[in-house]
N, CA, C and O atoms as a DFTB+ gen file, in Angstrom:
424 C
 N C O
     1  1      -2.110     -23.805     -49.838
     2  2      -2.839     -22.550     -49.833
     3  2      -2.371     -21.628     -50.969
     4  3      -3.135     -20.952     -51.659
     5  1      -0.887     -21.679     -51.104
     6  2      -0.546     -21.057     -52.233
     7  2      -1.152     -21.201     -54.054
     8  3      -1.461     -20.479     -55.002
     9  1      -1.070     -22.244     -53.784
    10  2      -2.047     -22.585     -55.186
    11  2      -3.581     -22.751     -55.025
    12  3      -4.128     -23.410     -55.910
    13  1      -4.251     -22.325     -54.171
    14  2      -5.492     -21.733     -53.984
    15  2      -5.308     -19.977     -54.322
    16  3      -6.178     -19.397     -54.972
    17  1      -4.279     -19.362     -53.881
    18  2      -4.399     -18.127     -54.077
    19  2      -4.031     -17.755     -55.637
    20  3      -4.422     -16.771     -56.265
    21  1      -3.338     -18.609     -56.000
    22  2      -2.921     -18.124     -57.277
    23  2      -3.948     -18.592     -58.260
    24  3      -4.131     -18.095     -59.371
    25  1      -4.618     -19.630     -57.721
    26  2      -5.893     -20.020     -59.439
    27  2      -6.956     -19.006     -58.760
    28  3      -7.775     -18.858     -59.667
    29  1      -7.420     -18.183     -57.605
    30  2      -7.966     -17.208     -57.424
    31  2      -8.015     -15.992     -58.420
    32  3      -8.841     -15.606     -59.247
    33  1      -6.431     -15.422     -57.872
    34  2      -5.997     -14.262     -58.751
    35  2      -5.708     -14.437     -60.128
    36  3      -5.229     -13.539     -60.820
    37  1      -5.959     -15.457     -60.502
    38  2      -5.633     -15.735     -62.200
    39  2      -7.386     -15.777     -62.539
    40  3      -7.803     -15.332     -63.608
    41  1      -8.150     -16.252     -61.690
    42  2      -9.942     -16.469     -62.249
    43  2     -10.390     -14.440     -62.035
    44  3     -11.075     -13.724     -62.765
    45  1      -9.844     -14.199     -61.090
    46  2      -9.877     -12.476     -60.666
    47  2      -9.545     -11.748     -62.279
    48  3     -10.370     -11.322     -63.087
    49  1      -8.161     -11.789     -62.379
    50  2      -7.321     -11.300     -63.098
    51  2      -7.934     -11.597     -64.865
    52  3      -7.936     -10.856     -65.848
    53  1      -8.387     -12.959     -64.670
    54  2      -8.838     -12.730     -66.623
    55  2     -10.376     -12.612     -66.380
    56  3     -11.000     -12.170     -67.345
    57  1     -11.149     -12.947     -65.193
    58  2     -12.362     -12.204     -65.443
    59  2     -12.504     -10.792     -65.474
    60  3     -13.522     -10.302     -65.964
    61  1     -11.420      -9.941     -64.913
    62  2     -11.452      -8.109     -65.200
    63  2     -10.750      -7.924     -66.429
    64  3     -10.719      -6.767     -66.848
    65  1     -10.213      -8.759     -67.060
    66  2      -9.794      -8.489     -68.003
    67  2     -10.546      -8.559     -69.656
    68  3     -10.428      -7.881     -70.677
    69  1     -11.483      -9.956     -69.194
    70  2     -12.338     -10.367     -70.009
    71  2     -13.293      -9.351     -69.953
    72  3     -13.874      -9.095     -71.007
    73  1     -13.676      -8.508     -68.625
    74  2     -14.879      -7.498     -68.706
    75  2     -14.488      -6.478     -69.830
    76  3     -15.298      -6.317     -70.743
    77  1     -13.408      -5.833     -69.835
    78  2     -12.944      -4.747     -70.378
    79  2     -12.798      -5.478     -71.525
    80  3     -13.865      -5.097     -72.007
    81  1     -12.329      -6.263     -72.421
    82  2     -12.721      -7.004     -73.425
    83  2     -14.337      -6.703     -74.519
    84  3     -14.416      -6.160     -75.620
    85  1     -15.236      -7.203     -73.805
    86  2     -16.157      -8.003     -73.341
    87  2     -16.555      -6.026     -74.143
    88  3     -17.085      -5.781     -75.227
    89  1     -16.280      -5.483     -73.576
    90  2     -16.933      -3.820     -73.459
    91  2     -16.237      -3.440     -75.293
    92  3     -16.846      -3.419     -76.362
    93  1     -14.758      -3.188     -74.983
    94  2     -14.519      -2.604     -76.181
    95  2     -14.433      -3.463     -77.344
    96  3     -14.469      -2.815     -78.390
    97  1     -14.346      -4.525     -77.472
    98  2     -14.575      -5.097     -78.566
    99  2     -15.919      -6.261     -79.399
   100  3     -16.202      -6.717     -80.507
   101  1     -16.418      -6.288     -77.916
   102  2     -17.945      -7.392     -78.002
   103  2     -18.885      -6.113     -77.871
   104  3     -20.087      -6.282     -78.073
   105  1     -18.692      -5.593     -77.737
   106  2     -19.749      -4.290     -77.596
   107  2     -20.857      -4.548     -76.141
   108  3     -22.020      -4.145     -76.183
   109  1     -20.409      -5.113     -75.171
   110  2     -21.186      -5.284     -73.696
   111  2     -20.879      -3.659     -73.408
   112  3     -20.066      -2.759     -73.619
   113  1     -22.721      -4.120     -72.479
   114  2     -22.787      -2.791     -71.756
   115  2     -21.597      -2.043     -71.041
   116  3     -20.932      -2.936     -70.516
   117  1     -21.135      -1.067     -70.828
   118  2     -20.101      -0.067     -69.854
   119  2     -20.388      -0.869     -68.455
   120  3     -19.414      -1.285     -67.828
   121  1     -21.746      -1.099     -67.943
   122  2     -21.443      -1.386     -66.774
   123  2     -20.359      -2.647     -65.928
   124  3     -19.897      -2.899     -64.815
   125  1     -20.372      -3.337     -67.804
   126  2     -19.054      -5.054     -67.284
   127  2     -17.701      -4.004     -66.501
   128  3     -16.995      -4.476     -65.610
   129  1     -17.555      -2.821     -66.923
   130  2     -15.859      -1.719     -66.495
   131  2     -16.372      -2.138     -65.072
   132  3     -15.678      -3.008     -64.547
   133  1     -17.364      -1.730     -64.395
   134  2     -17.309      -1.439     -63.177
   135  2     -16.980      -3.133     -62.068
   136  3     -16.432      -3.260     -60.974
   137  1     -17.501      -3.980     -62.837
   138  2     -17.060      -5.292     -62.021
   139  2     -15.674      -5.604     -62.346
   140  3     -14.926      -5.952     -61.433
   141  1     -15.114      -5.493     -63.911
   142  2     -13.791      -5.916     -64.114
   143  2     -13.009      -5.059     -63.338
   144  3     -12.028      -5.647     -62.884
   145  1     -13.101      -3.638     -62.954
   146  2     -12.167      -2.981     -62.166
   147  2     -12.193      -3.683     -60.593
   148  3     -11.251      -4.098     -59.919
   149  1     -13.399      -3.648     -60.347
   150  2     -13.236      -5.044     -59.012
   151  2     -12.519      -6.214     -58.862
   152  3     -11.758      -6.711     -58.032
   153  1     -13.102      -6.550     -60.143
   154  2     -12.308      -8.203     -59.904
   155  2     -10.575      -7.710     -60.253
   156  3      -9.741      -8.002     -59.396
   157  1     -10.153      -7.033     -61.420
   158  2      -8.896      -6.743     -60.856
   159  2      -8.454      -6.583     -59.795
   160  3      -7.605      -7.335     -59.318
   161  1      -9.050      -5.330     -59.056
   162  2      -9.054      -5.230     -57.538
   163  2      -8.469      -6.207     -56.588
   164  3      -7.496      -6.407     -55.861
   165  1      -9.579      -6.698     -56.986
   166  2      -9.271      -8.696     -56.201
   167  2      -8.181      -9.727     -56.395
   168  3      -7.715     -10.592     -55.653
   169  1      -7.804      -9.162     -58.252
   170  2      -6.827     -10.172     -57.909
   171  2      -5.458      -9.572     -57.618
   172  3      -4.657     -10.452     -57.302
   173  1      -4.890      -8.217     -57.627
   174  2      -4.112      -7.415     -57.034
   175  2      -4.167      -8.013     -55.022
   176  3      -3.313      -8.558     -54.323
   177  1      -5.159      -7.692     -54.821
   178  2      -5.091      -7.894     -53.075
   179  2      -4.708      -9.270     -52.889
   180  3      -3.845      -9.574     -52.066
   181  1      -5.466     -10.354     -53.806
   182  2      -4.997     -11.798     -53.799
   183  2      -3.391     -12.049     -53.743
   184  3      -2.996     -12.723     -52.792
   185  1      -2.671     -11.691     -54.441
   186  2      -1.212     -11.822     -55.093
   187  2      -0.461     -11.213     -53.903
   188  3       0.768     -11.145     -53.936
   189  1      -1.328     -10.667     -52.614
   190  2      -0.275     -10.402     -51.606
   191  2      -0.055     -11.043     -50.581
   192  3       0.861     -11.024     -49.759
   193  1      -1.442     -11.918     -50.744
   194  2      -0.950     -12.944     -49.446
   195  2      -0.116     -14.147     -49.851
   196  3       0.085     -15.157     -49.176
   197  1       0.238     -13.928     -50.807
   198  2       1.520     -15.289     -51.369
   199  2       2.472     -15.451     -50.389
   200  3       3.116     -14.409     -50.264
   201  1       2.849     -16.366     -49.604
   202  2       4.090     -16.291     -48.302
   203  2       5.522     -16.424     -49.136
   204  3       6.246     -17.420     -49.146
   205  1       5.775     -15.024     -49.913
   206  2       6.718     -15.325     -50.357
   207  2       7.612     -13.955     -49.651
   208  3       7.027     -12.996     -49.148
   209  1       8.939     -14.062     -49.717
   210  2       9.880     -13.063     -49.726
   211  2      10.066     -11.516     -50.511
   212  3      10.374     -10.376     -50.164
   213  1       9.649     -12.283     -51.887
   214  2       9.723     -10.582     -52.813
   215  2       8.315     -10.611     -53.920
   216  3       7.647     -11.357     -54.635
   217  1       8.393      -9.815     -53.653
   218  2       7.515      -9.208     -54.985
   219  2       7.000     -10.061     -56.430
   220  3       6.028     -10.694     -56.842
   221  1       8.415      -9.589     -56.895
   222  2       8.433     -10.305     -57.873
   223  2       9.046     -11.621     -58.017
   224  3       9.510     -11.671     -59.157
   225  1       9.264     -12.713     -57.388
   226  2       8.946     -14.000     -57.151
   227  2       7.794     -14.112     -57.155
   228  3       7.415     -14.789     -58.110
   229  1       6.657     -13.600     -56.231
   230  2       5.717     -14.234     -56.285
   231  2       5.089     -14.285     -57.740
   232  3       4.849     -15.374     -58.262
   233  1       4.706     -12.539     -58.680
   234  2       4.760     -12.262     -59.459
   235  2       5.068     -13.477     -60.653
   236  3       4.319     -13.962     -61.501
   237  1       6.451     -13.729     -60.340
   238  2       6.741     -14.741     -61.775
   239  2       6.397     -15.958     -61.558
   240  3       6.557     -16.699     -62.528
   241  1       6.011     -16.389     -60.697
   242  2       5.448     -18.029     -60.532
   243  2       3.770     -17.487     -60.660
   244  3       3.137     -18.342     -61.280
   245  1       3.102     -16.591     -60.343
   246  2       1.883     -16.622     -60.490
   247  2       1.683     -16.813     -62.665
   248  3       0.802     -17.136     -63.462
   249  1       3.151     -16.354     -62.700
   250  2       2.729     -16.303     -64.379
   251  2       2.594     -17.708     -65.170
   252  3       2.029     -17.927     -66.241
   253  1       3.189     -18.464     -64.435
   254  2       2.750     -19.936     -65.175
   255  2       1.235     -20.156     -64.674
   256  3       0.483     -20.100     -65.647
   257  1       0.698     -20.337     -63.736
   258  2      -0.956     -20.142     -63.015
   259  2      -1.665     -19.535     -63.669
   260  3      -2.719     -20.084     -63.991
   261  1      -1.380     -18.082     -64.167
   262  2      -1.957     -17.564     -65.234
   263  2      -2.177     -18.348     -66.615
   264  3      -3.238     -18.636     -67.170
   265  1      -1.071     -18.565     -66.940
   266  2      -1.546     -19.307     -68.774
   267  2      -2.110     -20.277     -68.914
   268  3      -2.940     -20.371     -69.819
   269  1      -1.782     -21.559     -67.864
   270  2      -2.400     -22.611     -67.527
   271  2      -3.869     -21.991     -67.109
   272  3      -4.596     -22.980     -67.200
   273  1      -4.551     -21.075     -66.770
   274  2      -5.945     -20.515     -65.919
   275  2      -6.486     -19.872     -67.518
   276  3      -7.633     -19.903     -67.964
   277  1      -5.678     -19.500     -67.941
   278  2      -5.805     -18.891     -69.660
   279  2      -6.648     -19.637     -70.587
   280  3      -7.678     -19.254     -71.141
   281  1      -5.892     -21.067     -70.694
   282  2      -6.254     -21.951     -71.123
   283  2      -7.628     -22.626     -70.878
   284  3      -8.484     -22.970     -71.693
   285  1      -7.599     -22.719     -69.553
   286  2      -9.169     -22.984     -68.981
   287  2     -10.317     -22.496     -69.451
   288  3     -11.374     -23.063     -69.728
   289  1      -9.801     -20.734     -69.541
   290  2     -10.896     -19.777     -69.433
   291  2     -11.517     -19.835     -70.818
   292  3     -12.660     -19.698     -71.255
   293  1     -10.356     -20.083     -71.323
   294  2     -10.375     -20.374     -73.276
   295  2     -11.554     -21.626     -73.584
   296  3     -12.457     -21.519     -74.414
   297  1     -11.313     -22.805     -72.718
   298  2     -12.111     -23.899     -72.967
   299  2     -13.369     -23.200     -72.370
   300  3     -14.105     -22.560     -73.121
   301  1     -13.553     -23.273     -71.451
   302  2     -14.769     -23.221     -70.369
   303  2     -15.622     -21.926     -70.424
   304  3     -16.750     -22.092     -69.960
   305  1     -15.336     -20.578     -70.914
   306  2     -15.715     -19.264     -71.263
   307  2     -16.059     -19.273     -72.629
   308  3     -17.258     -19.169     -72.888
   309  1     -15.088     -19.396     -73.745
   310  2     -15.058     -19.101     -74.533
   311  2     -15.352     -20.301     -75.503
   312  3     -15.239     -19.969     -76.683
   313  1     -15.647     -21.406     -75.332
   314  2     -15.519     -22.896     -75.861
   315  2     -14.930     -23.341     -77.135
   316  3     -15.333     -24.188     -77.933
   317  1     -13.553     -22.342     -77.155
   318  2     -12.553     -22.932     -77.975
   319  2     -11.617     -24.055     -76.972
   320  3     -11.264     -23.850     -75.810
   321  1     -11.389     -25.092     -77.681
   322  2     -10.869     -26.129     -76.466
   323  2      -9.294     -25.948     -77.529
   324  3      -9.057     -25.767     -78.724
   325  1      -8.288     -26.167     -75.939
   326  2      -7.097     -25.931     -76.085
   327  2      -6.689     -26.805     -76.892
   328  3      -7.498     -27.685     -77.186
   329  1      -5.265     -26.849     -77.532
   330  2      -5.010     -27.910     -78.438
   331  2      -3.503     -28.631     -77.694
   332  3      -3.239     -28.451     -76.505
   333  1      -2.852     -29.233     -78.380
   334  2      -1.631     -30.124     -77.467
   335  2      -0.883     -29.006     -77.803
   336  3       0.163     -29.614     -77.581
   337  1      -0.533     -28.025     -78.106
   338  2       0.447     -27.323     -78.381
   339  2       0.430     -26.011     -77.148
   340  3       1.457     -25.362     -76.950
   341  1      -0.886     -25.723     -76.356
   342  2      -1.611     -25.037     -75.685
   343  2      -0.774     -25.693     -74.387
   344  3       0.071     -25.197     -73.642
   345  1      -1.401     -27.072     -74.445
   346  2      -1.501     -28.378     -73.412
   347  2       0.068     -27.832     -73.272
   348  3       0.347     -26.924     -72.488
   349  1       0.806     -28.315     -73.899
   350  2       2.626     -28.372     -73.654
   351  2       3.168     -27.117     -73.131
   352  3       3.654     -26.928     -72.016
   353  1       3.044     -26.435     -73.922
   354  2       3.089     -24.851     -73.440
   355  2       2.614     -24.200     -71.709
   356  3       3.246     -23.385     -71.038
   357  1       1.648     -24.718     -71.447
   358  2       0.825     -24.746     -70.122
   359  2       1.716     -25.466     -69.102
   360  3       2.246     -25.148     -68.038
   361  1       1.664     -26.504     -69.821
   362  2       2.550     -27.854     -68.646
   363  2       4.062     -26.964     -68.353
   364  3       4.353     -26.770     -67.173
   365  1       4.898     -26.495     -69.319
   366  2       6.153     -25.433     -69.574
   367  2       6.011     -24.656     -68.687
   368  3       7.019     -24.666     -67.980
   369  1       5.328     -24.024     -68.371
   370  2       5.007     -22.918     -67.586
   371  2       4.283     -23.081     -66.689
   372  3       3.661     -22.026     -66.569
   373  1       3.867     -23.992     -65.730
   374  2       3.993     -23.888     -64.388
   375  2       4.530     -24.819     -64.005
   376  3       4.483     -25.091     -62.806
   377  1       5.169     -25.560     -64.844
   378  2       6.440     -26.379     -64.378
   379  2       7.536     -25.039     -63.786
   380  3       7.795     -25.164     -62.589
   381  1       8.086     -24.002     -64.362
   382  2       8.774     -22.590     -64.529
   383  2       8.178     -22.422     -63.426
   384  3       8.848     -22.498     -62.396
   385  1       6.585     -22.116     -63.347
   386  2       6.796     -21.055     -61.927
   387  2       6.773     -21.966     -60.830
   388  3       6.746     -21.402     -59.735
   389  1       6.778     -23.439     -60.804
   390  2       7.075     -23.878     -59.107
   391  2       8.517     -24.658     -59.235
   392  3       8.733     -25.755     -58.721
   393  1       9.327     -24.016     -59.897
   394  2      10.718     -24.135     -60.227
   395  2      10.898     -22.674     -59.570
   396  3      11.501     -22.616     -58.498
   397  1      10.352     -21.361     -60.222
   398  2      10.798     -20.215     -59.478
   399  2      10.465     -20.023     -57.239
   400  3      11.126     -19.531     -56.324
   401  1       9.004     -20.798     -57.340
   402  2       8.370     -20.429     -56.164
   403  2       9.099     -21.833     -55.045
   404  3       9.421     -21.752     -53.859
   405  1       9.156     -22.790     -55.793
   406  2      10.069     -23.661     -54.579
   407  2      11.321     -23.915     -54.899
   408  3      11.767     -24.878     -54.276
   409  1      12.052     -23.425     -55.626
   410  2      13.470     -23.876     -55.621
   411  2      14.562     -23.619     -54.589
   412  3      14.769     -22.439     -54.306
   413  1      15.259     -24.518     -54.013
   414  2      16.005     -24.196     -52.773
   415  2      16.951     -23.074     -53.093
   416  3      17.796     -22.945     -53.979
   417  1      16.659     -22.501     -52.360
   418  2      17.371     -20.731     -52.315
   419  2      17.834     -21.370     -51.057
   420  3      17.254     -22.264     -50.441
   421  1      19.491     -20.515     -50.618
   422  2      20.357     -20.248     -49.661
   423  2      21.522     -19.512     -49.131
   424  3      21.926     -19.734     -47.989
């Protein structure tokens, strides 16, 4: 379930981000602000049902989910396709965050 919530709040998180994008530099209508402030919204409320202990644990393992979801958005949105250097980098980092989110703590 945890990695359902986190490729959620990472599709949340760069689609409000891409809106506000999307506005000041693509020149899209003002009205993309009003969904990207939602979908932020969304992915803020998402990032709390993580069954984790603190904050920021959950926080830093969602950040490998993010770049790896980055990458996606890059191919599949934007249809620049990632390159092996992307690929490695990606694999790096959520290798990192389920090193941070399951590592035996005691």
């Amino acid at each position: 379930m945890t990695a359902l919530i986190y490729l959620g709040a990472a599709l949340a998180e760069i689609a409000g981000c891409f809106a506000f994008w999307s506005v000041l530099r693509q020149g899209a209508s003002p009205l993309w602000l009003a969904a990207g402030a939602l979908s932020l919204l969304a992915f803020a409320w998402l990032l709390t049902l993580v069954e984790v202990e603190a904050a920021g644990r959950a926080y830093a393992a969602y950040g490998g989910v993010y770049v790896a979801a980055s990458l996606g958005w890059l191919w599949a949105v934007e249809g620049v396709r990632p390159d092996r250097w992307d690929v490695m980098g990606s694999a790096i980092c959520v290798a990192g965050a389920a090193i941070v989110l399951f590592g035996p703590r005691g």
